[in-house]
Backbone as JSON Lines, residues from 0, in Angstrom:
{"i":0,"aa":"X","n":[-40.2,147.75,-76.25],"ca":[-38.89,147.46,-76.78],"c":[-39.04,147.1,-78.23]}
{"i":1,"aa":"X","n":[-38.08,147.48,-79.06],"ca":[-38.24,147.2,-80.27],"c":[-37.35,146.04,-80.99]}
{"i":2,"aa":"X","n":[-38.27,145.44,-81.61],"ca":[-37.58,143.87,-82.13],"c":[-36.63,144.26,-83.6]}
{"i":3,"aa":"X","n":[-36.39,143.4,-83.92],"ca":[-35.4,143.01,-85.04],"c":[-36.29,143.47,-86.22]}
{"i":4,"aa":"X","n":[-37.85,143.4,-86.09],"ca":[-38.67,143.81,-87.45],"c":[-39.01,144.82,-87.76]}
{"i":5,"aa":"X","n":[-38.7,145.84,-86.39],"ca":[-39.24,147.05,-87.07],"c":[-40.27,147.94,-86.28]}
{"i":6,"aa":"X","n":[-40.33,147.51,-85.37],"ca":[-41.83,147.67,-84.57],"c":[-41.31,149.22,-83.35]}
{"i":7,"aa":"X","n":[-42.84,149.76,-82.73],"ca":[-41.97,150.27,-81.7],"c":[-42.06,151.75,-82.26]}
{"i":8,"aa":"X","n":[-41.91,152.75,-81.42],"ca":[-41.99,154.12,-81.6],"c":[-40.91,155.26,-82.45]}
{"i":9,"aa":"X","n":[-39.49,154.01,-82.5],"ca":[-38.3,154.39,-82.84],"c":[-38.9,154.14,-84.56]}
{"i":10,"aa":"X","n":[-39.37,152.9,-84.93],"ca":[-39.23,152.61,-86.68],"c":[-40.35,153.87,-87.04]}
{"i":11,"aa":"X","n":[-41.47,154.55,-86.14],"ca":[-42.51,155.57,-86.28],"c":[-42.35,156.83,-86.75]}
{"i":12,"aa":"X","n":[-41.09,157.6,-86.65],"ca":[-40.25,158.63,-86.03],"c":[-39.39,158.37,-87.28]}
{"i":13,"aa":"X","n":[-38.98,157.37,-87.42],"ca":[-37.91,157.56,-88.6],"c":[-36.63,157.16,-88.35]}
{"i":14,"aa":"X","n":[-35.59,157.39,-88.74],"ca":[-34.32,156.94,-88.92],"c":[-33.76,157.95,-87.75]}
{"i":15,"aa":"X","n":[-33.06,157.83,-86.88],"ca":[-32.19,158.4,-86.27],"c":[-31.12,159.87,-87.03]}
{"i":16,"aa":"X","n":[-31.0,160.7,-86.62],"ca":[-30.12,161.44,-87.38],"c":[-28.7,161.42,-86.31]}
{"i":17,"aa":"X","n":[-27.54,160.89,-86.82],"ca":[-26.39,160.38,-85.97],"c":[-26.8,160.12,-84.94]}
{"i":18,"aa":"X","n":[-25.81,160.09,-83.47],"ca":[-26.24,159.69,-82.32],"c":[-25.37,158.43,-82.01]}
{"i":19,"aa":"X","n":[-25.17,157.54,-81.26],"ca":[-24.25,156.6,-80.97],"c":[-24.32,155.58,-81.89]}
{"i":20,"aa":"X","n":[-26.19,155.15,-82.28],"ca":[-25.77,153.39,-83.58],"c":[-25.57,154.34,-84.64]}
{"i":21,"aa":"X","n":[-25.37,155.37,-85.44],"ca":[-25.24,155.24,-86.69],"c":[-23.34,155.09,-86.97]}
{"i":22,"aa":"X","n":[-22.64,155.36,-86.09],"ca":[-21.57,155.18,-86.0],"c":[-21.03,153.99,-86.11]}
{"i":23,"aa":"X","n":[-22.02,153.18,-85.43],"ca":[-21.37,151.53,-85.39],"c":[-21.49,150.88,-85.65]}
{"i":24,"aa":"X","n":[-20.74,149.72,-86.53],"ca":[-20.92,148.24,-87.25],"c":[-20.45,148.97,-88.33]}
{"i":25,"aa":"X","n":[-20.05,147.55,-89.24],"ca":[-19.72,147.64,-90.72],"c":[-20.14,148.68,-91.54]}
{"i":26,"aa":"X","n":[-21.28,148.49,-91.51],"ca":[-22.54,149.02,-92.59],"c":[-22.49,150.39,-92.17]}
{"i":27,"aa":"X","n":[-22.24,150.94,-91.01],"ca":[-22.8,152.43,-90.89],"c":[-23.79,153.12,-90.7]}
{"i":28,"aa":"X","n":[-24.49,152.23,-89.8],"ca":[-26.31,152.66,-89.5],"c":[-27.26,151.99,-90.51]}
{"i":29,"aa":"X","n":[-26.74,150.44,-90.76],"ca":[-28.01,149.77,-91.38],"c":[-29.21,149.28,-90.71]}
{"i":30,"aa":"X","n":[-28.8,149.61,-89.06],"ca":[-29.43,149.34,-88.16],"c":[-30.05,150.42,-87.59]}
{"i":31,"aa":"X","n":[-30.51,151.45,-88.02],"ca":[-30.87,152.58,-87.93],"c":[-32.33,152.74,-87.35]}
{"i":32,"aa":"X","n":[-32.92,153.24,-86.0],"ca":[-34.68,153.02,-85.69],"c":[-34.65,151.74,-85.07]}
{"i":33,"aa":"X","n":[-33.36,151.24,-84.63],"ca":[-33.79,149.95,-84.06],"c":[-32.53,149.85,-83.33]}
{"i":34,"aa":"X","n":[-33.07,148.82,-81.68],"ca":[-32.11,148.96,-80.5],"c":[-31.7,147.86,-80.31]}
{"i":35,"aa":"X","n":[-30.48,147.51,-79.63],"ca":[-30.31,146.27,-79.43],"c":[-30.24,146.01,-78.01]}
{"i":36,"aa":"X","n":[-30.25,145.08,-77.43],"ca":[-30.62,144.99,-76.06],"c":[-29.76,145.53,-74.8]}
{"i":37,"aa":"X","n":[-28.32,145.81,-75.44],"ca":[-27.44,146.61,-75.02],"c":[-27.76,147.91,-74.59]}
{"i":38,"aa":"X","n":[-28.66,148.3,-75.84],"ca":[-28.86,149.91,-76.12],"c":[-29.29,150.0,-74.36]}
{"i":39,"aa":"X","n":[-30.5,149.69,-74.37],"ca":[-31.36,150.17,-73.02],"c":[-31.93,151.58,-73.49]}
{"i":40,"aa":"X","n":[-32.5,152.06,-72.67],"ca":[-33.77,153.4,-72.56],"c":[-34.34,153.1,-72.78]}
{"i":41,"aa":"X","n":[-35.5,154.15,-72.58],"ca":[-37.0,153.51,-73.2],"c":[-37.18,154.96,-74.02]}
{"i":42,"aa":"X","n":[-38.75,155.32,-73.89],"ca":[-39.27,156.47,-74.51],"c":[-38.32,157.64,-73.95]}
{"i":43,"aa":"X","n":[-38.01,157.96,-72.78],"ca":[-37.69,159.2,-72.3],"c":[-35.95,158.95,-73.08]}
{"i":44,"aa":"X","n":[-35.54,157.79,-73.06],"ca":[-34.11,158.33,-72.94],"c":[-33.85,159.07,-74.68]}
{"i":45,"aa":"X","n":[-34.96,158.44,-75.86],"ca":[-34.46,158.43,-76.83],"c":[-35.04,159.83,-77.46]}
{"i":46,"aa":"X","n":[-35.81,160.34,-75.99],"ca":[-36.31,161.91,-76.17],"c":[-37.93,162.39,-76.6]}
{"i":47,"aa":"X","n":[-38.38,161.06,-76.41],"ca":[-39.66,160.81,-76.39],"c":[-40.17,160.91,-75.22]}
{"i":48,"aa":"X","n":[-41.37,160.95,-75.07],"ca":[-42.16,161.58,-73.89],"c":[-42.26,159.95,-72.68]}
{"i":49,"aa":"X","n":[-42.08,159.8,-71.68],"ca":[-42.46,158.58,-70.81],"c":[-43.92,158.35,-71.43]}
{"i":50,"aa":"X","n":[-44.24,156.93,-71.45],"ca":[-45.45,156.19,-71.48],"c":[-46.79,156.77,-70.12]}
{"i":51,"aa":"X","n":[-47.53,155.97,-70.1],"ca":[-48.63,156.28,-69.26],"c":[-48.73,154.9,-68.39]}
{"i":52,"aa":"X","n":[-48.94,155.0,-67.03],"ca":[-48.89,153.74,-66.33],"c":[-49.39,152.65,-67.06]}
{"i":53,"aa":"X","n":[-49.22,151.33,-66.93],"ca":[-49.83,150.47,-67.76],"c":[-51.49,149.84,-67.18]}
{"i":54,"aa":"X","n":[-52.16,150.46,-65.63],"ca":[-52.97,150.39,-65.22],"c":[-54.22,151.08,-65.62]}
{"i":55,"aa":"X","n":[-54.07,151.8,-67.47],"ca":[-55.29,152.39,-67.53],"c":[-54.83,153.82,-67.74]}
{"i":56,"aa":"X","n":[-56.16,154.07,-67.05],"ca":[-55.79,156.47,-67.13],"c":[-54.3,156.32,-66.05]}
{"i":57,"aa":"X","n":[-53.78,157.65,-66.68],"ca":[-52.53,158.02,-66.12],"c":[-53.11,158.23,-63.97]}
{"i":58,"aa":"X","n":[-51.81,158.4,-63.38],"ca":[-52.35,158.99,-61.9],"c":[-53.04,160.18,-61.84]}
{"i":59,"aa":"X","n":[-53.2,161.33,-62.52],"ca":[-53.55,162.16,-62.63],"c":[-54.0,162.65,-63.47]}
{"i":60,"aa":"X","n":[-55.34,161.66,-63.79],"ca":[-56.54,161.77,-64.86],"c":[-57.0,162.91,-64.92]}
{"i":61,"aa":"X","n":[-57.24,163.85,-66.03],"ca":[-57.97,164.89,-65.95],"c":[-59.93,164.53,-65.09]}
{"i":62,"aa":"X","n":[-59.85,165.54,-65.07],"ca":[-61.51,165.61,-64.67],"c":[-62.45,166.02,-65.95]}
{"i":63,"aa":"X","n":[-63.14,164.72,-66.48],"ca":[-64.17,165.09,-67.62],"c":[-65.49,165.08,-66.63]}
{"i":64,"aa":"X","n":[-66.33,165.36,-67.57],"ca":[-67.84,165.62,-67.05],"c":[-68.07,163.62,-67.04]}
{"i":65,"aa":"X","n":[-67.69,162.89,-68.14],"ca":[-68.01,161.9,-68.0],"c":[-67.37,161.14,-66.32]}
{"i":66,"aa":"X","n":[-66.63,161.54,-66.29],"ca":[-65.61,161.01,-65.14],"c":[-66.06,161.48,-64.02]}
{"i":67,"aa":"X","n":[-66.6,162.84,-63.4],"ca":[-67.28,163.0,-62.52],"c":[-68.28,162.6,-62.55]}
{"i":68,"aa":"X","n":[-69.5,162.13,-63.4],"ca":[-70.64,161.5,-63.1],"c":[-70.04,160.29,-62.99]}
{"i":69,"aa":"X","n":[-69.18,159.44,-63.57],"ca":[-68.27,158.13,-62.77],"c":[-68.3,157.98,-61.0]}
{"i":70,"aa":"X","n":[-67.45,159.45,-60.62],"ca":[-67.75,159.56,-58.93],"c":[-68.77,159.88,-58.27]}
{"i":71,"aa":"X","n":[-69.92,160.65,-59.07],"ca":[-71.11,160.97,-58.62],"c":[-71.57,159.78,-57.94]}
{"i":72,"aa":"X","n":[-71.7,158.46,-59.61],"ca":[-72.65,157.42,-59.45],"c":[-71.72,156.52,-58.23]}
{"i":73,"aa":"X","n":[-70.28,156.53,-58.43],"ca":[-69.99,155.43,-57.15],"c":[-70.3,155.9,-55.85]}
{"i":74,"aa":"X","n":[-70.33,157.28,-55.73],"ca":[-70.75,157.98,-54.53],"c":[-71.7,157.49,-54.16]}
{"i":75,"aa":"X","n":[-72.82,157.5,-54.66],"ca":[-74.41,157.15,-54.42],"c":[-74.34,155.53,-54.18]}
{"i":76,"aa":"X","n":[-73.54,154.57,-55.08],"ca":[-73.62,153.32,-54.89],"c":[-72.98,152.88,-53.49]}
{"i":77,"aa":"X","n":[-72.11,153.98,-52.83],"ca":[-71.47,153.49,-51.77],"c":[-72.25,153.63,-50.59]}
{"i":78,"aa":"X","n":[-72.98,155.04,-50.74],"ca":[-74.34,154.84,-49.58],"c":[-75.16,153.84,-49.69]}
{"i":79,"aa":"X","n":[-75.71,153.26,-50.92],"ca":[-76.28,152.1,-50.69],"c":[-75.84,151.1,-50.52]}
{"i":80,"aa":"X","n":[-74.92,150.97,-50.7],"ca":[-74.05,149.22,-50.43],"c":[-74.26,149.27,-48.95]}
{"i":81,"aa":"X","n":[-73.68,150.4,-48.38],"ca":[-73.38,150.92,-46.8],"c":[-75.04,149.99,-46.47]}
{"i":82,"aa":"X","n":[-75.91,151.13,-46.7],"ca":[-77.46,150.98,-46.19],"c":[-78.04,149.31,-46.07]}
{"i":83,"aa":"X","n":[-77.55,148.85,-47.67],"ca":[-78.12,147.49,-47.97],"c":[-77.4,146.56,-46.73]}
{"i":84,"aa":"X","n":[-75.93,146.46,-47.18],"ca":[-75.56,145.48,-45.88],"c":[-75.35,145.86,-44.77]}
{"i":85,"aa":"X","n":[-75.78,147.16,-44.32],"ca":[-76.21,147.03,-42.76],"c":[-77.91,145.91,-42.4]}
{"i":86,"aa":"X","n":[-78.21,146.59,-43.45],"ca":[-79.66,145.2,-42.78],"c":[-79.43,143.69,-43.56]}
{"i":87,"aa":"X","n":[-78.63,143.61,-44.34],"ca":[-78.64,142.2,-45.08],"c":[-77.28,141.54,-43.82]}
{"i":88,"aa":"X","n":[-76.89,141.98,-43.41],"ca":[-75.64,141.23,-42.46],"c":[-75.91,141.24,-41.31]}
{"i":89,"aa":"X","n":[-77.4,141.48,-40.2],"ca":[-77.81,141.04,-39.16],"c":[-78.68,139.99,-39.61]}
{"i":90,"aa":"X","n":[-79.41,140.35,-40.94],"ca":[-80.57,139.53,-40.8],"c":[-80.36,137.78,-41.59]}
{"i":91,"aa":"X","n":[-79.46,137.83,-42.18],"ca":[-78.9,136.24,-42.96],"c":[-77.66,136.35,-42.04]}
{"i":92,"aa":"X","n":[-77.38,135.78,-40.46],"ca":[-76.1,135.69,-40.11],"c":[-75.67,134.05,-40.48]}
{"i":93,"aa":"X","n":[-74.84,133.66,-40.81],"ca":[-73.13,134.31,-40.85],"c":[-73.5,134.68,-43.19]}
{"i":94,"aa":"X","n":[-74.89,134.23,-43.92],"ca":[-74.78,134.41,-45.07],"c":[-74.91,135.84,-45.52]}
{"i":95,"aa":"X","n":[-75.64,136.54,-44.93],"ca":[-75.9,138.2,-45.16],"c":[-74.54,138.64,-44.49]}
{"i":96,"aa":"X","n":[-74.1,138.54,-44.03],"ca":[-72.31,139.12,-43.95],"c":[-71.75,138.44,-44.77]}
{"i":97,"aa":"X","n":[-71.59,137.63,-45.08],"ca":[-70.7,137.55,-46.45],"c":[-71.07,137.96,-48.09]}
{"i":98,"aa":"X","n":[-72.25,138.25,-47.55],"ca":[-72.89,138.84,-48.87],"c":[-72.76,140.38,-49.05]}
{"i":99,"aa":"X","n":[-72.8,141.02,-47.71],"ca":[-72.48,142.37,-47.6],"c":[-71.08,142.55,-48.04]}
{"i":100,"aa":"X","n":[-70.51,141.86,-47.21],"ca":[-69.08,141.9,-47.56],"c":[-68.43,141.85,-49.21]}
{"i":101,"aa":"X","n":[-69.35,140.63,-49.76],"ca":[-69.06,140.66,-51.56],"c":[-69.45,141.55,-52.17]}
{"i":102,"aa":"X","n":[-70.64,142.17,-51.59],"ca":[-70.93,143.35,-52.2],"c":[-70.06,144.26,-52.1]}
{"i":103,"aa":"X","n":[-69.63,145.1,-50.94],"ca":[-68.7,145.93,-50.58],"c":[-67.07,145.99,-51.56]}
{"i":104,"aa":"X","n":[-66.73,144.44,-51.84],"ca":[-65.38,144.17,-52.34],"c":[-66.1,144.79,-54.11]}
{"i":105,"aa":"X","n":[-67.22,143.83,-54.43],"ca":[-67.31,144.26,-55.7],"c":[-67.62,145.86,-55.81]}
{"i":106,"aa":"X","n":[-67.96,146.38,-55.33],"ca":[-68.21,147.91,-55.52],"c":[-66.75,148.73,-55.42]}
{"i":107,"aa":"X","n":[-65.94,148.49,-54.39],"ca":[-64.6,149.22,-54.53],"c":[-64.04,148.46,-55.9]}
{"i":108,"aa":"X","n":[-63.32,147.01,-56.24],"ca":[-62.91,146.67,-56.81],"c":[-63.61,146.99,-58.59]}
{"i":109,"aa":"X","n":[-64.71,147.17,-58.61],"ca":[-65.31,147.55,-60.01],"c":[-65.12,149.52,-60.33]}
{"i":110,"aa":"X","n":[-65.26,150.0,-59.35],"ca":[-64.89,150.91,-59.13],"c":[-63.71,151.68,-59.31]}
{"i":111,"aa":"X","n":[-62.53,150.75,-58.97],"ca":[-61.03,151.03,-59.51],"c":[-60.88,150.56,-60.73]}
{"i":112,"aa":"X","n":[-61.65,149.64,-61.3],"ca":[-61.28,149.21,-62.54],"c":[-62.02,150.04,-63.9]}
{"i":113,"aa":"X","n":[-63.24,150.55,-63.24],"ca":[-64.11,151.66,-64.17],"c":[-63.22,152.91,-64.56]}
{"i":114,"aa":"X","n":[-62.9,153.33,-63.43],"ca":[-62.19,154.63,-63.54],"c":[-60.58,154.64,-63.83]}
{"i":115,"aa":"X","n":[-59.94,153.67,-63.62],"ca":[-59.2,153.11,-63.56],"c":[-57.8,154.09,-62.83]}
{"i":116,"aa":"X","n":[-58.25,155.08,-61.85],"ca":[-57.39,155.65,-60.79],"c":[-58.16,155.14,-59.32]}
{"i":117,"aa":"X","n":[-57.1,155.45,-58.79],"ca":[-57.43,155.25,-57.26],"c":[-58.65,155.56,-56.68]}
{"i":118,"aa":"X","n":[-59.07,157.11,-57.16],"ca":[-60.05,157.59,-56.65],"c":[-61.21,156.43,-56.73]}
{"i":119,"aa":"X","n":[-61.34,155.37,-57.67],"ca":[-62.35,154.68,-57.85],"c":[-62.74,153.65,-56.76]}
{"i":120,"aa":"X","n":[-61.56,153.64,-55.89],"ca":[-61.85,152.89,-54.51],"c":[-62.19,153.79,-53.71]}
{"i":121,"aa":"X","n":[-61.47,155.44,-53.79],"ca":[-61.88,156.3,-52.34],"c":[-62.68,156.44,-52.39]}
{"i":122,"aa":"X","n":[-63.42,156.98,-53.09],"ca":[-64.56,157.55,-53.4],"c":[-65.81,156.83,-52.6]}
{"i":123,"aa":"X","n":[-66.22,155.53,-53.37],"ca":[-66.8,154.77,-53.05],"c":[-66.57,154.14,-51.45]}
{"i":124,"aa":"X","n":[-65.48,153.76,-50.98],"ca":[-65.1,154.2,-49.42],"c":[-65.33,154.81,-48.44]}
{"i":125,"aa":"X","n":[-65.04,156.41,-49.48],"ca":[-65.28,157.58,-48.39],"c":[-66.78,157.41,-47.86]}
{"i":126,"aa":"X","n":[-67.61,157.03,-48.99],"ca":[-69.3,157.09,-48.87],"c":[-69.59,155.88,-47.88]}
{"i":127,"aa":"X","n":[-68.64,154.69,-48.37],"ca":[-69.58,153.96,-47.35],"c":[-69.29,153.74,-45.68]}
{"i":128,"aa":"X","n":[-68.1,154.65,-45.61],"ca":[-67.23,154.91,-44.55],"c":[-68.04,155.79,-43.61]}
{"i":129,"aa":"X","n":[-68.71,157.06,-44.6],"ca":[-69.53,157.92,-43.44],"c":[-70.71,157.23,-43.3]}
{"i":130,"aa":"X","n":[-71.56,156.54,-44.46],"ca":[-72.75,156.48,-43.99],"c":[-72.86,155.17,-42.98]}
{"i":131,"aa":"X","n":[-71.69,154.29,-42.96],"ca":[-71.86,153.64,-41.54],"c":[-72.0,153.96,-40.44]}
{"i":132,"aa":"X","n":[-71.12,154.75,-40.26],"ca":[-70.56,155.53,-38.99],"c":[-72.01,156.46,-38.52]}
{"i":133,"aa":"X","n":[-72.2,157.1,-39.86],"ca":[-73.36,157.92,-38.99],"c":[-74.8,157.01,-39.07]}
{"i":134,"aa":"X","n":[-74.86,155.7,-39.34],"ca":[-75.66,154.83,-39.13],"c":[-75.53,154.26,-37.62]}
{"i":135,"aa":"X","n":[-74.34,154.21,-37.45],"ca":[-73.58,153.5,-36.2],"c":[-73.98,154.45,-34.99]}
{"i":136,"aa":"X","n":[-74.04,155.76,-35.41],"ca":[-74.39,156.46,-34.19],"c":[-75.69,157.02,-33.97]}
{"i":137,"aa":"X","n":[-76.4,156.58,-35.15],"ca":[-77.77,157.02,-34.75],"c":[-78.6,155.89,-33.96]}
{"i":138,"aa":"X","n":[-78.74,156.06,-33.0],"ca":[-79.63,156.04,-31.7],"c":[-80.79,156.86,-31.36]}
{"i":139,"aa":"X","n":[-81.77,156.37,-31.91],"ca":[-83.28,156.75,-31.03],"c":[-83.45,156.89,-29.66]}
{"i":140,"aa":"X","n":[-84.11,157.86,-29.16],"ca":[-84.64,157.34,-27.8],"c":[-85.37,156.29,-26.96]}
{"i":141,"aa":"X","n":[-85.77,155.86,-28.42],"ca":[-86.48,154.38,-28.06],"c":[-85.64,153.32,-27.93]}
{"i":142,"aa":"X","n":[-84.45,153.64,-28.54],"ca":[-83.69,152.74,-28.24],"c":[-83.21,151.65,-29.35]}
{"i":143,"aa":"X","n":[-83.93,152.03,-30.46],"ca":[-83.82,151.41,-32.07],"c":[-82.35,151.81,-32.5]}
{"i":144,"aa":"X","n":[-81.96,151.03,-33.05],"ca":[-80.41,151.09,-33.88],"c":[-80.48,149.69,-34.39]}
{"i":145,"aa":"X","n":[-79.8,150.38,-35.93],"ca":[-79.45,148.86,-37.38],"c":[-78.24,147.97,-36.79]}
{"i":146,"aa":"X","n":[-77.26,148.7,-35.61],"ca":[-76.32,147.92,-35.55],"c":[-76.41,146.92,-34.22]}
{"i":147,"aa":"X","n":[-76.54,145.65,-34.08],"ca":[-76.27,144.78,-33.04],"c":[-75.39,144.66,-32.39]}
{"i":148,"aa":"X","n":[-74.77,144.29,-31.14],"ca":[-73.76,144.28,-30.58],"c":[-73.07,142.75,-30.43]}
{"i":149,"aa":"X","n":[-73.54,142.4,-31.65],"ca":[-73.09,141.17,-32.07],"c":[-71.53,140.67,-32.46]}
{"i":150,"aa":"X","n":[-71.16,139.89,-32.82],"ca":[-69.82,139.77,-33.66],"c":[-70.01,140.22,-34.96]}
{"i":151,"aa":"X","n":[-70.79,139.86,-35.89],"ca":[-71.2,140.25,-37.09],"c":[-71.04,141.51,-37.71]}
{"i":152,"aa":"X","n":[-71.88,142.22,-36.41],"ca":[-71.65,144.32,-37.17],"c":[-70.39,144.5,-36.85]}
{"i":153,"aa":"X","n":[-69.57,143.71,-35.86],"ca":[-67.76,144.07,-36.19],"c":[-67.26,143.43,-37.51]}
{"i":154,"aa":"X","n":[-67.53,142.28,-37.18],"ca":[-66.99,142.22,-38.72],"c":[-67.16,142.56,-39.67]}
{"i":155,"aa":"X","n":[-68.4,143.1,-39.77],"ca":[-69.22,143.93,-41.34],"c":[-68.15,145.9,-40.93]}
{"i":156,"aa":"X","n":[-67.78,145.95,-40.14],"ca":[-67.32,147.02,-40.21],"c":[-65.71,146.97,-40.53]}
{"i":157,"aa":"X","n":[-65.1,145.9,-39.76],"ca":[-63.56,146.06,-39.84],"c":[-63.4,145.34,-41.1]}
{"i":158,"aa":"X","n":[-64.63,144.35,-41.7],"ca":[-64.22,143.43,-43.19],"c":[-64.19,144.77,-43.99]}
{"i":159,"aa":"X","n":[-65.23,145.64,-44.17],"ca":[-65.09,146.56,-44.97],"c":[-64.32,147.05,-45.13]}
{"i":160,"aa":"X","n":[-63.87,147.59,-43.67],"ca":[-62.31,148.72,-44.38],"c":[-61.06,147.98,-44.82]}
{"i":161,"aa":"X","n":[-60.68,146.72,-44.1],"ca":[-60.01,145.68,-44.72],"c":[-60.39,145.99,-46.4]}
{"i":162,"aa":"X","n":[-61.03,145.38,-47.09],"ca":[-61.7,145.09,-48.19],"c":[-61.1,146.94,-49.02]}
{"i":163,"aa":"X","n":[-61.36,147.87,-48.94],"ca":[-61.36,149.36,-48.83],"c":[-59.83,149.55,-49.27]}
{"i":164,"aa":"X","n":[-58.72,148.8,-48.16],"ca":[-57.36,148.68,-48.23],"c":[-57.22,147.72,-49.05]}
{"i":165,"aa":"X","n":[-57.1,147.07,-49.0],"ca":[-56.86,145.4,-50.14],"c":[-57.08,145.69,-51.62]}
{"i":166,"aa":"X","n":[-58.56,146.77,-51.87],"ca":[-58.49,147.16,-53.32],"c":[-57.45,148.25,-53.61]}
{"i":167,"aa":"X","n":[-57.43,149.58,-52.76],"ca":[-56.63,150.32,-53.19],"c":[-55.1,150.14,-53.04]}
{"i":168,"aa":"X","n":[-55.1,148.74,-52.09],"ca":[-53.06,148.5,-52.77],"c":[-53.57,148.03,-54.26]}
{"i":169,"aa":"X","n":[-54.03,147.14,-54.26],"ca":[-54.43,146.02,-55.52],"c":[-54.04,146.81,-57.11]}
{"i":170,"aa":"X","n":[-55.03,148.64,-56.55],"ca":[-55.25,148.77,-57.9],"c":[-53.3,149.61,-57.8]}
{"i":171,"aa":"X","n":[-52.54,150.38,-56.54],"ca":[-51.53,150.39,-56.34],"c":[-50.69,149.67,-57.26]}
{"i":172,"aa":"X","n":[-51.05,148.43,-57.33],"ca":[-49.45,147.09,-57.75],"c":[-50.02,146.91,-59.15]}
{"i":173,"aa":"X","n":[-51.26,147.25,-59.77],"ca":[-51.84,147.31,-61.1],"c":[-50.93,148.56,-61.68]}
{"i":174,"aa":"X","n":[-51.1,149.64,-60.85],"ca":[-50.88,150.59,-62.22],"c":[-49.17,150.99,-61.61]}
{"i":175,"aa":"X","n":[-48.49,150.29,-61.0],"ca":[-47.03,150.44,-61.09],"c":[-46.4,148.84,-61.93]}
{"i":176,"aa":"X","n":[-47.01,148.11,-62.3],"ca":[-46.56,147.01,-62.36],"c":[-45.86,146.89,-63.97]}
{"i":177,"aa":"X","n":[-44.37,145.82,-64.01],"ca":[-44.47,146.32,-65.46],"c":[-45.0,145.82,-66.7]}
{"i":178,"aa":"X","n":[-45.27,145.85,-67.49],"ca":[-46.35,145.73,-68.85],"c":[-46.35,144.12,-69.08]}
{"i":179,"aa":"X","n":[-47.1,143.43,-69.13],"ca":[-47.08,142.09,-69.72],"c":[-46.44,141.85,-71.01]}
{"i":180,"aa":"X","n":[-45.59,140.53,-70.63],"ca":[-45.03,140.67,-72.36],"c":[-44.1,139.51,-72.28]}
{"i":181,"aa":"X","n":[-43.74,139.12,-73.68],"ca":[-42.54,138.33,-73.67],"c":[-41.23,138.5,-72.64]}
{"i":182,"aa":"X","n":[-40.45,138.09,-72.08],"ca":[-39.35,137.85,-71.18],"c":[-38.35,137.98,-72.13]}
{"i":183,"aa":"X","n":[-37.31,138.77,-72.08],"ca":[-36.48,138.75,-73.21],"c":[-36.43,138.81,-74.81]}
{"i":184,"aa":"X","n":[-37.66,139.38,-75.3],"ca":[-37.56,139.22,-76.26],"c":[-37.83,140.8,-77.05]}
């Protein structure tokens, strides 16, 4: 929104050429490039392009080479988070589950904030989503498996996807939310 000094995409652009303020008040458009709180619109109404969410890259970030090695590397970090706190959350119970678990939150949550789209939680998700599961079902004949039939490997499984959901509303209410700023002014 643009203040009384001048600021703002409208004073950038220049003076208005007619249009509804140059018509009005005394002066005749001394107020010209600048809105009053009446006015309302934003970028689109005054024929300017809409802004970009205020959460960072737009929803529909292009794909750079830098940005896919972004999902490469969370890819890979999500199999290991997976790997690490499957054995760190039987073997420190109840502290190696909550450590798995911090791990897990910090990897989605750093993840949405790196990339700063959604994908930065799926991604990392999707990975640690399969490599549980197919951790979960591998069974030896001997009878060896990482997961216990404890309380713990439930909770290391349902905290995760909890954790999985919780970031991707999070980063959700980030990049719809509206811009920080003065209240009225």
């Amino acid at each position: 929104m643009t203040t009384s000094k001048g600021g703002g995409t409208a004073a950038r652009r220049g003076p208005h050429k007619g249009g509804a303020d140059a018509d009005k008040g005394p002066d005749k458009g001394a107020n010209k490039g600048q809105r009053t709180r009446a006015s309302g619109g934003g970028a689109a109404a005054r024929g300017g392009t809409p802004a970009a969410p205020p959460g960072g890259a737009p929803a529909s970030a292009p794909l750079t080479p830098g940005r896919v090695g972004t999902y490469v590397l969370l890819l890979v970090a999500g199999v290991l988070v997976a790997l690490a706190g499957t054995l760190v959350q039987a073997a420190w119970f109840p502290g190696g589950l909550l450590l798995a678990l911090a791990g897990i939150g910090a990897l989605f949550y750093g993840g949405s904030r790196a990339t700063g789209t959604a994908g930065g939680v799926l991604v990392p998700g999707a990975a640690w989503l399969v490599t549980v599961f197919l951790l979960i079902s591998d069974v030896r004949p001997e009878g060896d498996f990482l997961f216990g039939p404890g309380l713990g490997s439930y909770a290391f499984l349902l905290g995760g996807i909890v954790i999985a959901v919780i970031c991707a509303t999070a980063h959700q209410f980030r990049a719809t939310a509206a811009p920080r700023g003065r209240v009225g002014g």
